[in-house]
BAFI-3210 file (N, C-alpha, C; in Angstrom, 3 decimals, decimal comma, padded with zeros to 6 digits):
// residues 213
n [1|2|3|4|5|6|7|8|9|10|11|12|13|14|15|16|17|18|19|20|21|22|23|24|25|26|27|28|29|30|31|32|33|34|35|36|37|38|39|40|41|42|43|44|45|46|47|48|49|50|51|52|53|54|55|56|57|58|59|60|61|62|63|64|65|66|67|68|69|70|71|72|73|74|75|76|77|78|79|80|81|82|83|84|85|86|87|88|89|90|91|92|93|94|95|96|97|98|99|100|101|102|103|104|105|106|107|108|109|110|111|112|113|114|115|116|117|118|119|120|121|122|123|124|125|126|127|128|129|130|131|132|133|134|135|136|137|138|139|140|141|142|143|144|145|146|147|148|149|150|151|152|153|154|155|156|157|158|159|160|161|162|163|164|165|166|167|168|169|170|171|172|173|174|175|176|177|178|179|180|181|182|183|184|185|186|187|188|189|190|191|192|193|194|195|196|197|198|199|200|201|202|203|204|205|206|207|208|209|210|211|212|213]
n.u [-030,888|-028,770|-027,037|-028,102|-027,280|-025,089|-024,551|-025,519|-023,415|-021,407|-021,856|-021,762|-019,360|-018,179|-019,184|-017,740|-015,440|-015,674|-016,552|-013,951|-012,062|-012,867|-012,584|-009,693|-009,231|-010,682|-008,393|-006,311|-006,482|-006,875|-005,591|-002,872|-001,585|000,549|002,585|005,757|008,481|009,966|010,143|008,074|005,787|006,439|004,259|002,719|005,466|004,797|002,155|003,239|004,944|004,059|002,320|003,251|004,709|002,435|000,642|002,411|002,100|-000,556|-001,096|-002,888|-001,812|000,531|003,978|006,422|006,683|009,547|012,141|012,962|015,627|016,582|019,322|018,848|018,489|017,633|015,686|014,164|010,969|009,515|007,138|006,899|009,459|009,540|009,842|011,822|012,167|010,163|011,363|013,334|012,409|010,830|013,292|014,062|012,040|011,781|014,405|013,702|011,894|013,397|014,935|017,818|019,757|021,557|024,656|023,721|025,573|026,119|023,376|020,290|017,846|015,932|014,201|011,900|010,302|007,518|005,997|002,871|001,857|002,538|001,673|000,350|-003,075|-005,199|-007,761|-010,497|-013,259|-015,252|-017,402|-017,957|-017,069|-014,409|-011,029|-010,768|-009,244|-008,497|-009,612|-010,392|-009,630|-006,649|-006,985|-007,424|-009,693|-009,762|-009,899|-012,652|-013,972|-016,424|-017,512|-014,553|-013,349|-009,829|-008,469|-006,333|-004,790|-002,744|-001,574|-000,266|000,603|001,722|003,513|004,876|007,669|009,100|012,284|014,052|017,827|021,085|019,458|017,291|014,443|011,068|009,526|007,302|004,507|003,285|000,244|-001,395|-000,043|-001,551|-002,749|-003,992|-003,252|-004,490|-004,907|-006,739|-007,920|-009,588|-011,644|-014,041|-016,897|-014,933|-012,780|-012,483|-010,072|-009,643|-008,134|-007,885|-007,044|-005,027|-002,225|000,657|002,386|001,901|003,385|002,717|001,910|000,047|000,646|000,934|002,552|004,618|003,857|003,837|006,751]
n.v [-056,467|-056,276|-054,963|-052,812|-051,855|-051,442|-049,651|-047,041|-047,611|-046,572|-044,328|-042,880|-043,187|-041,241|-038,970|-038,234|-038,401|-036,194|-034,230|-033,871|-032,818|-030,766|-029,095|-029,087|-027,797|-025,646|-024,910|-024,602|-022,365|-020,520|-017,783|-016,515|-014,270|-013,435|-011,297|-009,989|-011,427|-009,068|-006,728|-004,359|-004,174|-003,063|-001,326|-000,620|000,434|003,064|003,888|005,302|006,944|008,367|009,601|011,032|013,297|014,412|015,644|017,731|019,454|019,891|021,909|024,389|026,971|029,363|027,988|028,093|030,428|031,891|033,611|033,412|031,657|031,203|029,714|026,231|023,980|020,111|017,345|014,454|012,838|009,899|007,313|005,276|002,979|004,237|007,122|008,537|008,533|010,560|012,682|013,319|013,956|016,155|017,819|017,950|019,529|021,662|022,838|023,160|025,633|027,553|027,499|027,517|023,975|023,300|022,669|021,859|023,796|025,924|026,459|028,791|027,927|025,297|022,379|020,415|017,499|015,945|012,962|012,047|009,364|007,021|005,155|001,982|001,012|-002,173|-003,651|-006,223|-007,517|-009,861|-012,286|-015,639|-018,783|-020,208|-020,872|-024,571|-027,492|-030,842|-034,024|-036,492|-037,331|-036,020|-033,040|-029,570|-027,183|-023,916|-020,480|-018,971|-016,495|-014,802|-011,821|-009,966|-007,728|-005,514|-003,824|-000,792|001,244|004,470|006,207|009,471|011,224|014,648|016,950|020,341|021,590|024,857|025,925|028,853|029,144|029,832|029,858|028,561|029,020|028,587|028,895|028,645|026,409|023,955|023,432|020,036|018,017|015,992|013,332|011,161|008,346|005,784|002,636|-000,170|-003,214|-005,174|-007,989|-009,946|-011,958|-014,228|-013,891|-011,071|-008,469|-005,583|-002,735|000,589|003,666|006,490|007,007|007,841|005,733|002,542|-000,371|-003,108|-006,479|-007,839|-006,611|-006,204|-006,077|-007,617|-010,042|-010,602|-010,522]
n.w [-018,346|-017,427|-019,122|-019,419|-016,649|-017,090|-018,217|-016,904|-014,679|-016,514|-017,638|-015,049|-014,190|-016,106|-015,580|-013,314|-014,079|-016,053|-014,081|-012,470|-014,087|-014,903|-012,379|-012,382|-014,670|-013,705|-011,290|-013,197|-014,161|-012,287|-010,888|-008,825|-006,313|-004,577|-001,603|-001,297|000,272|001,597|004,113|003,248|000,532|-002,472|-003,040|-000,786|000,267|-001,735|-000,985|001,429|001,268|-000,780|000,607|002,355|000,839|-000,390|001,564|002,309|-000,198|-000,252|001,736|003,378|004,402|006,000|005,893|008,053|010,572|010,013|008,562|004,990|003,879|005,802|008,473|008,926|010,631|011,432|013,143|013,452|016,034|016,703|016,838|014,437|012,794|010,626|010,952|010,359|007,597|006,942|007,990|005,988|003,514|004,494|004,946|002,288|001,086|002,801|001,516|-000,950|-000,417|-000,049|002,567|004,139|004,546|007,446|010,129|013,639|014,856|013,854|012,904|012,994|013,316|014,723|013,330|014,505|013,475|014,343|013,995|014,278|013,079|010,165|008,591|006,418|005,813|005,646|004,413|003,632|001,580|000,860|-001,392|-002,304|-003,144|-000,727|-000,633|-001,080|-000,070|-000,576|000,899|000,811|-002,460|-004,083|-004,487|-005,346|-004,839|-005,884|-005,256|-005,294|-006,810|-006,489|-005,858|-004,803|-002,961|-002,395|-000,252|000,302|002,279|002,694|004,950|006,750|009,213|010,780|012,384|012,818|015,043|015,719|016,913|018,328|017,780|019,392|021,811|021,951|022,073|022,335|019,153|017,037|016,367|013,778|012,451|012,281|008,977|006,879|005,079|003,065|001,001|-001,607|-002,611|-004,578|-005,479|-007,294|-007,744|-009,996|-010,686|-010,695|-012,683|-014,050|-013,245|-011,798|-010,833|-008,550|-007,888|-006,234|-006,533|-008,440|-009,944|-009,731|-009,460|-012,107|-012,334|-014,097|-016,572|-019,921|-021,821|-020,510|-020,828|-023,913|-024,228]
ca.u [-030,680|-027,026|-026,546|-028,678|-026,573|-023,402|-024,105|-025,347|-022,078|-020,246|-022,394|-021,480|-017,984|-017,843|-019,882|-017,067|-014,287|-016,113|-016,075|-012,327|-011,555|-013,428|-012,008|-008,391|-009,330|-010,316|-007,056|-004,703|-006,584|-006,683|-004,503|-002,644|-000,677|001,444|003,186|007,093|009,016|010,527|009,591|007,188|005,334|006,602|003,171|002,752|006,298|004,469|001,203|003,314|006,139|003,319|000,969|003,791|004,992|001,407|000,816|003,135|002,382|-002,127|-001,185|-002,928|-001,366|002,524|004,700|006,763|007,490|010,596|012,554|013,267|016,764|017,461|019,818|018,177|018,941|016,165|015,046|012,711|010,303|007,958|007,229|007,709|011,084|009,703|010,188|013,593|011,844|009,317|012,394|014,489|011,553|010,589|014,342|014,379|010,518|012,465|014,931|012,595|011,009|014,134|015,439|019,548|019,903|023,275|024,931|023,529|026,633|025,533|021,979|019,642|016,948|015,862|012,665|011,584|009,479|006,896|005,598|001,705|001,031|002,241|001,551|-000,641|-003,854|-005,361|-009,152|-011,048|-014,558|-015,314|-018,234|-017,456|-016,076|-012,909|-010,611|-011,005|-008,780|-009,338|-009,117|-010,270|-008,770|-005,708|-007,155|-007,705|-010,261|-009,044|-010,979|-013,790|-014,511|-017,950|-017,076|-013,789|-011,886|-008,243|-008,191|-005,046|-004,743|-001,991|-001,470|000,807|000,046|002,762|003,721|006,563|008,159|010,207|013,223|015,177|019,016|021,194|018,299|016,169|013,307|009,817|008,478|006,090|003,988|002,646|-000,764|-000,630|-000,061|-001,786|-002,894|-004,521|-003,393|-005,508|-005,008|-007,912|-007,710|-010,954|-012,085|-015,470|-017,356|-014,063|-011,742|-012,103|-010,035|-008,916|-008,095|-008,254|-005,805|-004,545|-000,998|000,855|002,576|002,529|003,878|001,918|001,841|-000,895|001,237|000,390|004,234|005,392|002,960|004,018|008,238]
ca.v [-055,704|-056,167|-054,306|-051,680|-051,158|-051,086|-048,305|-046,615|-047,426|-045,939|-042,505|-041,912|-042,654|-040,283|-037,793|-038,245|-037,529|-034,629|-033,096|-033,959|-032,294|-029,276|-028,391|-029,075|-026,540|-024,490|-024,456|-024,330|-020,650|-019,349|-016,483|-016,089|-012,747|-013,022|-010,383|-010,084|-011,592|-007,740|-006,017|-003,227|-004,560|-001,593|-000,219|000,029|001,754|004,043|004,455|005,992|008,064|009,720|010,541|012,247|014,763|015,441|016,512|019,192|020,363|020,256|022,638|025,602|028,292|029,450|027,097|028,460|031,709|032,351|034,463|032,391|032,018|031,055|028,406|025,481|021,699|018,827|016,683|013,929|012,273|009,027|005,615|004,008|002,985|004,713|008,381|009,093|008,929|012,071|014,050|013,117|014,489|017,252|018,942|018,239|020,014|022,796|023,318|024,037|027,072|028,548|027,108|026,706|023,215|023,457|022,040|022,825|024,801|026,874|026,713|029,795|027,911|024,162|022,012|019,622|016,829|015,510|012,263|011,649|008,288|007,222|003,318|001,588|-000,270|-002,943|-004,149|-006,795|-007,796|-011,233|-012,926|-016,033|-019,659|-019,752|-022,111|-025,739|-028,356|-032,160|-034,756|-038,204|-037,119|-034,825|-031,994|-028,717|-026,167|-022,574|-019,046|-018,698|-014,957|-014,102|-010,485|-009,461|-006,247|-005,713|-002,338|-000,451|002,548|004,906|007,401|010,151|012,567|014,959|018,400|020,781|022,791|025,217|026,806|029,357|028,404|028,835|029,772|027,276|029,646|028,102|029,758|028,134|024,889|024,107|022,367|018,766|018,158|014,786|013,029|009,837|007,518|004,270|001,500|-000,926|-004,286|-005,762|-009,653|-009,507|-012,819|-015,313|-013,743|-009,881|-008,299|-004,471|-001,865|001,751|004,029|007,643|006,603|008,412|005,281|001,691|-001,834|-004,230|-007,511|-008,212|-006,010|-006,685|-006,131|-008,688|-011,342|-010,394|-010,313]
ca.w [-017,108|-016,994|-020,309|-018,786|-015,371|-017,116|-019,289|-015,815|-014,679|-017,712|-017,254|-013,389|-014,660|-017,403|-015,138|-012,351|-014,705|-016,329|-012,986|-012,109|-015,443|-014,398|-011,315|-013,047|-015,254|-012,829|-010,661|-013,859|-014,696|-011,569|-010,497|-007,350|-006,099|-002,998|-001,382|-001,177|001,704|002,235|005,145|002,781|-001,061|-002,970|-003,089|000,625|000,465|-002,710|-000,261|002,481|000,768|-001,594|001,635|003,125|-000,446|-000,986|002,993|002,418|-001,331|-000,178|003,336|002,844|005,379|005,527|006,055|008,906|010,290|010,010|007,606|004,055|003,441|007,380|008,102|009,983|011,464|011,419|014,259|013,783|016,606|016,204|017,265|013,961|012,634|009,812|011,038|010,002|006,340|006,714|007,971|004,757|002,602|005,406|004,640|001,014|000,928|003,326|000,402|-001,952|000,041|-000,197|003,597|004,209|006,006|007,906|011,312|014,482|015,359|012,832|012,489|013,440|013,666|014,636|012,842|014,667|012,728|015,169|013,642|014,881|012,483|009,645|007,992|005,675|006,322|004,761|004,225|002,852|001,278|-000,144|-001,773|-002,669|-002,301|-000,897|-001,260|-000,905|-000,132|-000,499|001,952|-000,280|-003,196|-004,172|-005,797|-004,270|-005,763|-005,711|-004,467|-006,305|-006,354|-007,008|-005,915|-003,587|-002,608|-001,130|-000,312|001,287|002,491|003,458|006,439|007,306|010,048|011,331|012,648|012,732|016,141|015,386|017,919|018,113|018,404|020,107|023,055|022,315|022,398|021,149|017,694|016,477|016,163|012,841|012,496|011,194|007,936|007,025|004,009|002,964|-000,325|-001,266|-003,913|-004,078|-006,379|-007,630|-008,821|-010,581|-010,968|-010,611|-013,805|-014,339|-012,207|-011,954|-009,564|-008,844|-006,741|-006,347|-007,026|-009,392|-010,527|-009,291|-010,367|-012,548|-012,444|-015,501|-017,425|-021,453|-022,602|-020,002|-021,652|-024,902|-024,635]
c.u [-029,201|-026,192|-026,995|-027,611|-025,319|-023,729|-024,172|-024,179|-020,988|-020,544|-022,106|-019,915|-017,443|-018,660|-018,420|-015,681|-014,587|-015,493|-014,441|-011,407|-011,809|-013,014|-010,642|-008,367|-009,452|-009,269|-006,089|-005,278|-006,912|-005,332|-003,822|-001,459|-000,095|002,370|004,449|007,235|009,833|009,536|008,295|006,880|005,731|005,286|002,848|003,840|005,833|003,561|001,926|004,244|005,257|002,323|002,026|004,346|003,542|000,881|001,472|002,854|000,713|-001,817|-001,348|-002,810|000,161|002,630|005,178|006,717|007,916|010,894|012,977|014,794|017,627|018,163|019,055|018,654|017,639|016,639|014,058|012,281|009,259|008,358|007,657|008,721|010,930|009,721|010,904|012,988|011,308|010,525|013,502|014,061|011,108|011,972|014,427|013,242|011,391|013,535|015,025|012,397|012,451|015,179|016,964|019,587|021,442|023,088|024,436|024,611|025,908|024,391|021,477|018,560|016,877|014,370|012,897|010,392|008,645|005,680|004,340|001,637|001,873|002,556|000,583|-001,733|-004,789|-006,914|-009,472|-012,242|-014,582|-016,555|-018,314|-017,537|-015,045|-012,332|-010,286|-009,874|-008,777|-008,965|-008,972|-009,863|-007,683|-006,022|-008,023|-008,847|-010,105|-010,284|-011,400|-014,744|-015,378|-017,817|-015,636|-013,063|-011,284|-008,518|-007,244|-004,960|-003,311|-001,544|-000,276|-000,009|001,288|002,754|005,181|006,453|009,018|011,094|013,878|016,356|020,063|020,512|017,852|014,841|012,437|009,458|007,616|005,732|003,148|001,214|-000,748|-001,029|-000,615|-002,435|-003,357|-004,063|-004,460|-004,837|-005,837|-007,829|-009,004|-010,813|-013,524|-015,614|-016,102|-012,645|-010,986|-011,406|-009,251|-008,857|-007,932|-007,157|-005,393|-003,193|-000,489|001,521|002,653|003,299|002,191|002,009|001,480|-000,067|001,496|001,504|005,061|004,836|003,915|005,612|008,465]
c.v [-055,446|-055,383|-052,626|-051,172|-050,896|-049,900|-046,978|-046,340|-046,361|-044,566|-042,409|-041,645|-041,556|-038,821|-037,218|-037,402|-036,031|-033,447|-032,793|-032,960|-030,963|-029,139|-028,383|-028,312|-025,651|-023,467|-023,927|-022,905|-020,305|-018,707|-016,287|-015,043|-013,211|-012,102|-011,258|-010,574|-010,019|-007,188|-005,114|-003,705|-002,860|-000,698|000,207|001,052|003,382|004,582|005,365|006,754|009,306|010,445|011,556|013,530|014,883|016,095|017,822|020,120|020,951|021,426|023,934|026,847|028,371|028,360|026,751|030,049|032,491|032,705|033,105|032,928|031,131|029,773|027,968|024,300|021,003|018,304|016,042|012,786|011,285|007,688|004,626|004,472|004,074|006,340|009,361|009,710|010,477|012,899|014,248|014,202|015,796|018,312|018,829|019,719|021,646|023,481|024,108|024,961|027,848|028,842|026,682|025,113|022,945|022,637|022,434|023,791|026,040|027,357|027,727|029,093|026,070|023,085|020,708|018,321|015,921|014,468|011,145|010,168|008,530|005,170|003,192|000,547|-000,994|-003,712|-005,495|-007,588|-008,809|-011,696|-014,401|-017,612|-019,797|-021,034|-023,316|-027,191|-030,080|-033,017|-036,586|-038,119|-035,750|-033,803|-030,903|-027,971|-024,887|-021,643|-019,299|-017,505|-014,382|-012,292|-009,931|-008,119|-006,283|-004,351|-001,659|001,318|003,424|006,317|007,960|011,616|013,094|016,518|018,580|021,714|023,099|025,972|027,250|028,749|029,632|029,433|029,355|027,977|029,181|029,424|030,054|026,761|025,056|023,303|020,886|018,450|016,145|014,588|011,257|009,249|006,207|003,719|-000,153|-001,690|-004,883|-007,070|-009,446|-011,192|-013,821|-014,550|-012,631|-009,212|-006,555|-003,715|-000,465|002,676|005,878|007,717|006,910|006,922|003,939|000,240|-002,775|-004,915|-008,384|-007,741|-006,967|-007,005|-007,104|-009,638|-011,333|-010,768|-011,727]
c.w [-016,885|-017,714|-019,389|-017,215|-015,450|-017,982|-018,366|-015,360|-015,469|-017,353|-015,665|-013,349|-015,236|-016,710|-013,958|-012,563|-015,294|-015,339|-012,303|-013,282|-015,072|-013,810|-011,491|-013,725|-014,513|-011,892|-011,939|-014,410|-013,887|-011,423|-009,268|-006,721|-004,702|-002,300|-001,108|000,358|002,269|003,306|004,408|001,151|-001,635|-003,249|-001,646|001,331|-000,405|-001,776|000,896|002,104|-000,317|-000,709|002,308|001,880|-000,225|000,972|002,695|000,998|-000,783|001,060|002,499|003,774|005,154|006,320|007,567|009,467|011,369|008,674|006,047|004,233|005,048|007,271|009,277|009,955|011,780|012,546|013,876|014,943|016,151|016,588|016,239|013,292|011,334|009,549|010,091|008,241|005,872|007,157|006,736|003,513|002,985|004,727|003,659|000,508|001,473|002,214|-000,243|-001,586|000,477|001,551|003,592|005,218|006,228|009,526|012,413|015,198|014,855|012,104|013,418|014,312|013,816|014,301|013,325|014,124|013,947|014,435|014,415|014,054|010,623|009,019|006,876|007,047|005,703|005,545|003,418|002,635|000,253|-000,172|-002,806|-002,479|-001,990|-001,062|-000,265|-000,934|000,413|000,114|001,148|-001,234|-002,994|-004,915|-005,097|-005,117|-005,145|-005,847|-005,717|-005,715|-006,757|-006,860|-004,709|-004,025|-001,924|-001,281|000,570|000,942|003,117|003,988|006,617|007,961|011,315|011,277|012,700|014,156|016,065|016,666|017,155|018,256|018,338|021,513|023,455|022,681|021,528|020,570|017,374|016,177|014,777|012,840|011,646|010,054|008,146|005,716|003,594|001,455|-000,728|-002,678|-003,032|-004,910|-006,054|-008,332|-008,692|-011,403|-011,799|-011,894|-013,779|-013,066|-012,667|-010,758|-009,815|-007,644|-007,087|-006,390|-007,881|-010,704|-009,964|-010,449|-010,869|-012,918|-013,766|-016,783|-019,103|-022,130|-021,717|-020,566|-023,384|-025,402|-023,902]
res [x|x|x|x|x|x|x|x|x|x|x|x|x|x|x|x|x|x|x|x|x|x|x|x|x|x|x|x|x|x|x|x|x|x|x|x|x|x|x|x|x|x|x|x|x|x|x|x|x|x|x|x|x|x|x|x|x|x|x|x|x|x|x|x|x|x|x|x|x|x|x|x|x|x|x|x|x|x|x|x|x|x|x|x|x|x|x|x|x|x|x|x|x|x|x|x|x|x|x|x|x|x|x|x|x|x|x|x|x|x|x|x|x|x|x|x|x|x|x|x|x|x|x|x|x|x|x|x|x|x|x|x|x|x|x|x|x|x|x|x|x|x|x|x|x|x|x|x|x|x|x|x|x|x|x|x|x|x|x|x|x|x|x|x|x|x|x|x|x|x|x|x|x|x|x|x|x|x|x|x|x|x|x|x|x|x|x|x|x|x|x|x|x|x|x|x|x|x|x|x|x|x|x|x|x|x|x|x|x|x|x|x|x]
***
């Protein structure tokens, strides 16, 4: 009997460590992403600088109208700090179409950038365990992602009012130009993980040639 309860013994041991082994494996191959301490993850700056260029290249009516060639002075309006940006891109975009931008001394005409919305926003769908940390022993066990999505989205919605100068006589109001980006990151039964996005180019992390060098 005594032979018999120690070998018992031995197997709850050897079952105990098994499992301690396992979940040590488990943490040292999981994965974990954290965003930057900067104010904006360079893809949330990519989601909102590519919703505002493609706003202005998808608009399908004229632009303004006024004569091409005119000289004009910017103005932009908006709650967030991040305004100032769509008017940077607004007069480069003005440029292009063949627009002078000069001083208001000397400007004909004045474009006001009237900034309705423009941010990211961020989702997420989990199926899963999440993660576990241990109170009688030291040993945590990490997300266990049967299926999750991060999904982020980003917004720009903005108009133009144009004046005469120096009168100050209203022009014209343009209708708002607005535009949606997304990048969406996928984990597929704890490992596979990929994502999908209208982004012409972002950063990657997984990247095959950083493993490699």
């Amino acid at each position: 009997m005594g032979h018999i309860s120690k070998v018992r013994i031995n197997k709850k041991i050897g079952l105990s460590v098994s499992g301690i082994v396992s979940v040590l494996m488990m943490s040292a191959c999981s994965t974990t992403q954290k965003t930057t301490q900067s104010p904006k993850t360079a893809i949330e700056q990519l989601l909102q600088s590519e919703a505002v260029s493609r706003s202005l290249d998808r608009q399908a009516y004229d632009f303004v109208s006024i004569p091409k060639g005119s000289k004009v002075t910017m103005t932009t309006t908006g709650l967030s700090k991040d305004s100032a940006f769509i008017g940077e891109i607004v007069g480069g975009w003005l440029g292009k179409q063949g627009y002078v931008l000069a001083n208001p001394k000397n400007a004909q005409y004045r474009v006001n950038v009237v900034v309705n919305s423009l941010g990211t926003e961020y989702g997420e769908t989990f199926f899963g365990i999440p993660p576990i940390s241990g109170t009688l022993l030291p040993i945590s066990v990490p997300e266990l992602s049967v299926y999750k999505s991060q999904n982020q989205i980003g917004y720009a919605n903005f108009y133009l009012n144009i004046f005469e100068l120096p009168s100050g006589r209203f022009v014209h109001s343009t209708p708002p130009y607005w535009t949606e980006t997304f990048y969406n990151d996928y984990t597929l039964l704890f490992l596979f993980t990929f994502n999908k996005t209208d982004l012409i180019r972002v950063p990657n992390l997984r990247s095959l040639k950083r493993i490699i060098k």
